[in-house]
N, CA, C and O atoms as a Tinker XYZ file with bonds, in Angstrom:
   292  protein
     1  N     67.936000  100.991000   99.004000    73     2
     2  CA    69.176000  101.725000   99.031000    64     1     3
     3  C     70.259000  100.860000   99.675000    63     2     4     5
     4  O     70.094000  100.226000  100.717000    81     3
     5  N     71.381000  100.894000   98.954000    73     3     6
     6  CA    72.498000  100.081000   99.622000    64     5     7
     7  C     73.675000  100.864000  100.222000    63     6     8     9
     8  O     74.302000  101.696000   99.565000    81     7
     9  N     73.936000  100.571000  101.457000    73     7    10
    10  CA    74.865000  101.152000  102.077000    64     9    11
    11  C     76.130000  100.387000  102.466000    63    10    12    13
    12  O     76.293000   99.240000  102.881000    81    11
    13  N     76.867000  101.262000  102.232000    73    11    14
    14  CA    78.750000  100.322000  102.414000    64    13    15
    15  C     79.400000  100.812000  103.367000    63    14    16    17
    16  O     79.988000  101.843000  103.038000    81    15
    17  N     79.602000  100.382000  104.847000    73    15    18
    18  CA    80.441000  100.738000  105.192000    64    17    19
    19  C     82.104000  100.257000  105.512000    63    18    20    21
    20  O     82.483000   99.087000  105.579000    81    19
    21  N     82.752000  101.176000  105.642000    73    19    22
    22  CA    84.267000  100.453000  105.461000    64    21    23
    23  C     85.042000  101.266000  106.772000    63    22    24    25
    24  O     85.166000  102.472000  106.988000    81    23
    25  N     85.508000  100.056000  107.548000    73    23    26
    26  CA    86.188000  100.538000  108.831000    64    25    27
    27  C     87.875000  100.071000  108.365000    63    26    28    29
    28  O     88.363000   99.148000  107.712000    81    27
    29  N     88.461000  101.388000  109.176000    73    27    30
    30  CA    90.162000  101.416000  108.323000    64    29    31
    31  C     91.082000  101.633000  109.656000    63    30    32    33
    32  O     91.309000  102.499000  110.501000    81    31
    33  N     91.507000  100.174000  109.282000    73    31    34
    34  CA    92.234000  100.374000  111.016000    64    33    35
    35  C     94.085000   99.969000  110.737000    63    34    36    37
    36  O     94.650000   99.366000  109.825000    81    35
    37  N     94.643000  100.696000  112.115000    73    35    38
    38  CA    96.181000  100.223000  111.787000    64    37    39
    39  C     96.116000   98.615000  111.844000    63    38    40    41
    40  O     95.861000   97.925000  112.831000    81    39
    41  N     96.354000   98.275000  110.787000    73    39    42
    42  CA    96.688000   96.238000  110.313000    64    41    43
    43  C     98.083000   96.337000  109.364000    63    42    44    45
    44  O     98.656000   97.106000  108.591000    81    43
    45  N     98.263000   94.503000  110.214000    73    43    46
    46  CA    99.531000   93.970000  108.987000    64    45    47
    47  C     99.233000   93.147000  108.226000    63    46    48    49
    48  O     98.227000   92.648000  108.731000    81    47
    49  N     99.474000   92.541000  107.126000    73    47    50
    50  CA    99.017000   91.266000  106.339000    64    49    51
    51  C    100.541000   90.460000  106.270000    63    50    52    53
    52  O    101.568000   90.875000  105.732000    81    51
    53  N    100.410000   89.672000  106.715000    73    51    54
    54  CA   102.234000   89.196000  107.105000    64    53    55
    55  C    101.720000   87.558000  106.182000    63    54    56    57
    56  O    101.201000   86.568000  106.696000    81    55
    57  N    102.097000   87.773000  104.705000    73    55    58
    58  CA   102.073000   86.514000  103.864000    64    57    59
    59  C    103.028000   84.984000  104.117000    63    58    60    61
    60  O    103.994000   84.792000  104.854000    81    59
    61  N    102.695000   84.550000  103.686000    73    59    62
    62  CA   103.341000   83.009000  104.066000    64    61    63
    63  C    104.475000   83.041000  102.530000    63    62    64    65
    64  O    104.071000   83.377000  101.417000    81    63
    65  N    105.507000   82.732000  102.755000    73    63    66
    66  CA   106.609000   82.616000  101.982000    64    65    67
    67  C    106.615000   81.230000  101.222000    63    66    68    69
    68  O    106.690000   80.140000  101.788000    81    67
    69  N    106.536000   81.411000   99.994000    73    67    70
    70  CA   106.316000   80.213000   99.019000    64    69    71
    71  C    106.687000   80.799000   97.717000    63    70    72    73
    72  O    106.927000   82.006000   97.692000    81    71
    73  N    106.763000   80.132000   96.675000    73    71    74
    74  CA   107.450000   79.855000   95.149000    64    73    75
    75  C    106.113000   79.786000   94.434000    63    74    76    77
    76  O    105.749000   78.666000   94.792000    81    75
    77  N    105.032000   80.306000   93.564000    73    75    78
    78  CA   104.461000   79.880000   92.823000    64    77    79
    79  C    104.534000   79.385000   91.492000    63    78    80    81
    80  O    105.320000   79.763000   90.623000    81    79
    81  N    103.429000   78.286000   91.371000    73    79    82
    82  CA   104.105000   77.647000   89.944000    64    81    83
    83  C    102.733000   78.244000   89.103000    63    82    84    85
    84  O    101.535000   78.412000   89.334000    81    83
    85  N    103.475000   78.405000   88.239000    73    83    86
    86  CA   102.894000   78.923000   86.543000    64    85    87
    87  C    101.930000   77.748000   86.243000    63    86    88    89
    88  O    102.173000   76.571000   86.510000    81    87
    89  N    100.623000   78.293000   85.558000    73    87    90
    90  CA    99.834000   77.450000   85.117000    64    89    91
    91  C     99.108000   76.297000   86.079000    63    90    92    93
    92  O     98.373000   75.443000   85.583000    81    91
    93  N     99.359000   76.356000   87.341000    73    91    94
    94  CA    98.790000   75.830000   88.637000    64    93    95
    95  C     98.392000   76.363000   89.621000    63    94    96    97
    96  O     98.981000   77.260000   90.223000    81    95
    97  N     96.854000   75.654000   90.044000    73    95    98
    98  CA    96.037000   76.309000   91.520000    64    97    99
    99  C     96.606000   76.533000   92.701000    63    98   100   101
   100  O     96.167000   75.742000   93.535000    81    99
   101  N     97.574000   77.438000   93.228000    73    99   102
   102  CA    98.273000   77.720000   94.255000    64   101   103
   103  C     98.029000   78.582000   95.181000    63   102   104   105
   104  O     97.855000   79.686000   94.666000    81   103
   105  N     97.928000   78.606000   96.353000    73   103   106
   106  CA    97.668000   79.065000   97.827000    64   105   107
   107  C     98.399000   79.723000   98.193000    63   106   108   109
   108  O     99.584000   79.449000   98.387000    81   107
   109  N     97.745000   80.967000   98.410000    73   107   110
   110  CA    98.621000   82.255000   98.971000    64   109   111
   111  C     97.306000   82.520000   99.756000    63   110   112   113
   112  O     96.110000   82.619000   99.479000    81   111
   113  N     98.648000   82.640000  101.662000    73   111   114
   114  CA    97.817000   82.547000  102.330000    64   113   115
   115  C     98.621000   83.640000  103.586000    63   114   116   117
   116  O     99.795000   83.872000  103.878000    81   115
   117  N     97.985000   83.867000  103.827000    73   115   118
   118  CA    98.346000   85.014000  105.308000    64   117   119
   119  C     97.856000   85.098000  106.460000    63   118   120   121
   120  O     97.297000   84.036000  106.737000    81   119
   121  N     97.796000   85.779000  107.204000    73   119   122
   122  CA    97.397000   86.820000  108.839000    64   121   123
   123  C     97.406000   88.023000  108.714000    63   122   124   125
   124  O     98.220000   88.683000  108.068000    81   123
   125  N     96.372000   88.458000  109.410000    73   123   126
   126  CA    96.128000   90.046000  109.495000    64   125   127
   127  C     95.833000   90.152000  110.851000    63   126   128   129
   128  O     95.141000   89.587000  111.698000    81   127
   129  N     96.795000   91.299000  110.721000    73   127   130
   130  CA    96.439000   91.336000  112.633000    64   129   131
   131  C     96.596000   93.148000  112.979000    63   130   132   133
   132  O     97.250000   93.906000  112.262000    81   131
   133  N     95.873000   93.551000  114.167000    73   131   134
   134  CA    95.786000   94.819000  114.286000    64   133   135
   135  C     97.399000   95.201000  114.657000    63   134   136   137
   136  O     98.441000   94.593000  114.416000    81   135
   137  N     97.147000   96.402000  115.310000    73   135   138
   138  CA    98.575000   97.290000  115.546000    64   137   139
   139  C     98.645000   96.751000  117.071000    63   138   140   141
   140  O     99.352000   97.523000  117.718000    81   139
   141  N     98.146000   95.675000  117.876000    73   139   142
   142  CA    98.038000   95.282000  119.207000    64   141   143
   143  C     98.672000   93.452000  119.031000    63   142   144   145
   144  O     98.946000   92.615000  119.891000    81   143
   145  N     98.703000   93.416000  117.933000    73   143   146
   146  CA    99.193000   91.789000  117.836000    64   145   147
   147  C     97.850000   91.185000  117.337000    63   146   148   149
   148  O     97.836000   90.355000  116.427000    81   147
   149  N     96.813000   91.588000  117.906000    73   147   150
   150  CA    95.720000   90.923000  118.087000    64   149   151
   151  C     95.042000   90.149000  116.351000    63   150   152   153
   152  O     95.070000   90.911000  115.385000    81   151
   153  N     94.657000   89.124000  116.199000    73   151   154
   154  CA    94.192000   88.459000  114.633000    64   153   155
   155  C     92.817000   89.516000  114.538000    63   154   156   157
   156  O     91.984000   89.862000  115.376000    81   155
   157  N     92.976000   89.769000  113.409000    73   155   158
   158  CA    91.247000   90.269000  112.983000    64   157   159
   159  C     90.469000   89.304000  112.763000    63   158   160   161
   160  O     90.872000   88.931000  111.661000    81   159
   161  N     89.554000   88.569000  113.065000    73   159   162
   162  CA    88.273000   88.005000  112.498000    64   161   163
   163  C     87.508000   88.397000  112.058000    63   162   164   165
   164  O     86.873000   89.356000  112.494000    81   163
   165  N     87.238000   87.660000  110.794000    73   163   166
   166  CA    86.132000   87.917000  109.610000    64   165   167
   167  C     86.146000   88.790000  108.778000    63   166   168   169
   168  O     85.115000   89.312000  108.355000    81   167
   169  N     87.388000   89.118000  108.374000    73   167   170
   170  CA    87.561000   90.173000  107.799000    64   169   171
   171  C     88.282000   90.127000  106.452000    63   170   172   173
   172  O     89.424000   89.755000  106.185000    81   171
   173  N     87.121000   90.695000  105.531000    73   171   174
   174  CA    87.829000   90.284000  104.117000    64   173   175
   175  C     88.974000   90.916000  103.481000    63   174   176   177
   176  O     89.309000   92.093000  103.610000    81   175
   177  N     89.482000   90.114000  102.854000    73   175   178
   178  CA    90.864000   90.562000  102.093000    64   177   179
   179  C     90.581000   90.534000  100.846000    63   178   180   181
   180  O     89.746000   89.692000  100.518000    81   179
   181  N     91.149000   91.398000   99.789000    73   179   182
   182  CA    90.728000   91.532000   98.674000    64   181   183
   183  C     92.560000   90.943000   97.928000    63   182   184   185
   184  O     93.638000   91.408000   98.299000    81   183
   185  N     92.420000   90.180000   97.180000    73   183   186
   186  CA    93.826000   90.269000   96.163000    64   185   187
   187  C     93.566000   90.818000   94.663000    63   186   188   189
   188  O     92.648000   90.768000   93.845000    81   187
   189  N     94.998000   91.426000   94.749000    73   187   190
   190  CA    94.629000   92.151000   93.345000    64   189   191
   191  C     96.085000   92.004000   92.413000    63   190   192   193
   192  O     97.145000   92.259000   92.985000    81   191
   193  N     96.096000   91.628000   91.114000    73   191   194
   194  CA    97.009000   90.682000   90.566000    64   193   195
   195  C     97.029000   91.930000   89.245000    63   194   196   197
   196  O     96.095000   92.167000   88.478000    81   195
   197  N     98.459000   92.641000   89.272000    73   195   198
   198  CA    98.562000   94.013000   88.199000    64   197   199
   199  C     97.893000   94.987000   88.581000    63   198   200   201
   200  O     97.727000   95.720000   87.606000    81   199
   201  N     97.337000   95.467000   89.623000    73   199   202
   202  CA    96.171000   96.080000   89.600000    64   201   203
   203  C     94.721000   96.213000   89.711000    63   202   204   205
   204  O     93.902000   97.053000   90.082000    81   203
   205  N     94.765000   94.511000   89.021000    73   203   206
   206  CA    93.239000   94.314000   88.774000    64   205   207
   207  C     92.499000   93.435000   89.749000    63   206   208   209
   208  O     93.237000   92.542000   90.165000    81   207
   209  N     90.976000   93.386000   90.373000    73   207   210
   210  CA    91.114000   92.278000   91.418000    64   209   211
   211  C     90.580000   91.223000   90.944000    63   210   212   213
   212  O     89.770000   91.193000   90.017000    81   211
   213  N     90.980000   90.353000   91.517000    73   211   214
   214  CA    90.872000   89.051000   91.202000    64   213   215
   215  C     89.866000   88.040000   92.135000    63   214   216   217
   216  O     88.856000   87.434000   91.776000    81   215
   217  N     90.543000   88.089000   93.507000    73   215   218
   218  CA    89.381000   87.469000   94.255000    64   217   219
   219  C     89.254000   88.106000   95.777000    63   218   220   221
   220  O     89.848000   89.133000   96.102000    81   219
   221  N     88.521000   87.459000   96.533000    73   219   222
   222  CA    88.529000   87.708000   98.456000    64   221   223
   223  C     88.157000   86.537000   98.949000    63   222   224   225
   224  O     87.447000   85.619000   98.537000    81   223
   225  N     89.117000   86.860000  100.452000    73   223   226
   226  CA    88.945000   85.738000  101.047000    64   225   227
   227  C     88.641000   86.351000  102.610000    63   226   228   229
   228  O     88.856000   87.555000  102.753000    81   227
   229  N     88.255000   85.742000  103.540000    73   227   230
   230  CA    87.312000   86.296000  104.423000    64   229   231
   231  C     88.681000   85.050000  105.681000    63   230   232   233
   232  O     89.059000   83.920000  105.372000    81   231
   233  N     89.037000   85.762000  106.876000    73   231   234
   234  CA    90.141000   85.589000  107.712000    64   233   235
   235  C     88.974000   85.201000  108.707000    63   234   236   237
   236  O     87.828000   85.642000  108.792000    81   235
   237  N     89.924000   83.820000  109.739000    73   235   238
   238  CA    89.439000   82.664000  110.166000    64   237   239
   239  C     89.320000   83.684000  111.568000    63   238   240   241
   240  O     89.254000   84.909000  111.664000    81   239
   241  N     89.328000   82.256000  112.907000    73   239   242
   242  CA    89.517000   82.904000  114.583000    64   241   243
   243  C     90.822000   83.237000  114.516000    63   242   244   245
   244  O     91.235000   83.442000  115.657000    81   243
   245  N     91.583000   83.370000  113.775000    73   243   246
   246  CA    93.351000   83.427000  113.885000    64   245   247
   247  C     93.696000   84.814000  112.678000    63   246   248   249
   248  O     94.706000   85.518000  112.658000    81   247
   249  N     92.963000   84.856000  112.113000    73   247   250
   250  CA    93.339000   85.980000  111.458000    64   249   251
   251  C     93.966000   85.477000  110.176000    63   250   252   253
   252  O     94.848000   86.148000  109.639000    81   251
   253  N     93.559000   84.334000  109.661000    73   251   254
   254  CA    94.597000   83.707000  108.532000    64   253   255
   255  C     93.280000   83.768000  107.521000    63   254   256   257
   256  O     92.111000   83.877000  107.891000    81   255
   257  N     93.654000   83.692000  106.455000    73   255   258
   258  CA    93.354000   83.840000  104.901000    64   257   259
   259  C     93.689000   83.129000  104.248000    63   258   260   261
   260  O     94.557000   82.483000  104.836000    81   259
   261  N     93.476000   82.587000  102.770000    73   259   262
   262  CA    93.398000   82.042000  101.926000    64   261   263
   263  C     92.898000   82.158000   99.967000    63   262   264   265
   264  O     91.844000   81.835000   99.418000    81   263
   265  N     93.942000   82.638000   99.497000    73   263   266
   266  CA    93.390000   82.772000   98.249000    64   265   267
   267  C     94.053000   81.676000   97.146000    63   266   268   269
   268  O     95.185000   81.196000   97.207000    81   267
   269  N     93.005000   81.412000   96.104000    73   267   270
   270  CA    93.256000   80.136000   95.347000    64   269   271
   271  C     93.867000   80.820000   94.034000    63   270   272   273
   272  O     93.059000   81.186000   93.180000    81   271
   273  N     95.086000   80.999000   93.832000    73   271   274
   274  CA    95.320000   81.839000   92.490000    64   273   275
   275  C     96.240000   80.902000   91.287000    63   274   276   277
   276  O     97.074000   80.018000   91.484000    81   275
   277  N     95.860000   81.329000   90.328000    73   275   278
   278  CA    96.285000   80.200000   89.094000    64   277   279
   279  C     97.522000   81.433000   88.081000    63   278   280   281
   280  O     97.309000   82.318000   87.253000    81   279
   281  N     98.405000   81.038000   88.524000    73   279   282
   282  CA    99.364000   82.150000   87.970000    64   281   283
   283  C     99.556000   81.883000   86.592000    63   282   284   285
   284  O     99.945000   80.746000   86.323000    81   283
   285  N     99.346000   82.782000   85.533000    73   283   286
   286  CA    99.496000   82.828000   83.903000    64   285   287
   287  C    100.646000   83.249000   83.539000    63   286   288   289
   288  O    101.162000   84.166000   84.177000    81   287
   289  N    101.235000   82.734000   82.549000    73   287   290
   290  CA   102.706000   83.266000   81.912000    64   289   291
   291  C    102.167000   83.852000   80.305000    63   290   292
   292  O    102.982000   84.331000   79.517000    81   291
């Protein structure tokens, strides 16, 4: 039997400001941090591109992230 649990806490995801280019592997990357300032560690982030998801990336000792996304036109 598989069990899921999911803890839901006050967080921000405060993204890094950048231009993506079309048809190239580009880095979109952030911080998540509680409602105390404090970084979350280890804690996955899901991106979801229209709706649909695409990938996760799992936040460092700092609370930063990393997703590898290839933007389509």
């Amino acid at each position: 039997m598989r069990s899921i649990l999911q803890i839901v806490i006050n967080s921000t995801v405060t993204l890094e400001k950048r231009d993506l280019v079309l048809n190239k592997e580009n880095n979109i990357a952030g911080t998540l941090i509680d409602a105390t300032d404090i970084p979350i560690v280890n804690a996955k982030v899901h991106l979801y591109v229209d709706g649909a998801y695409d990938s996760s990336a799992v936040t460092d000792k700092n609370g930063v992230f990393t997703f590898k996304y290839t933007p389509r036109n």
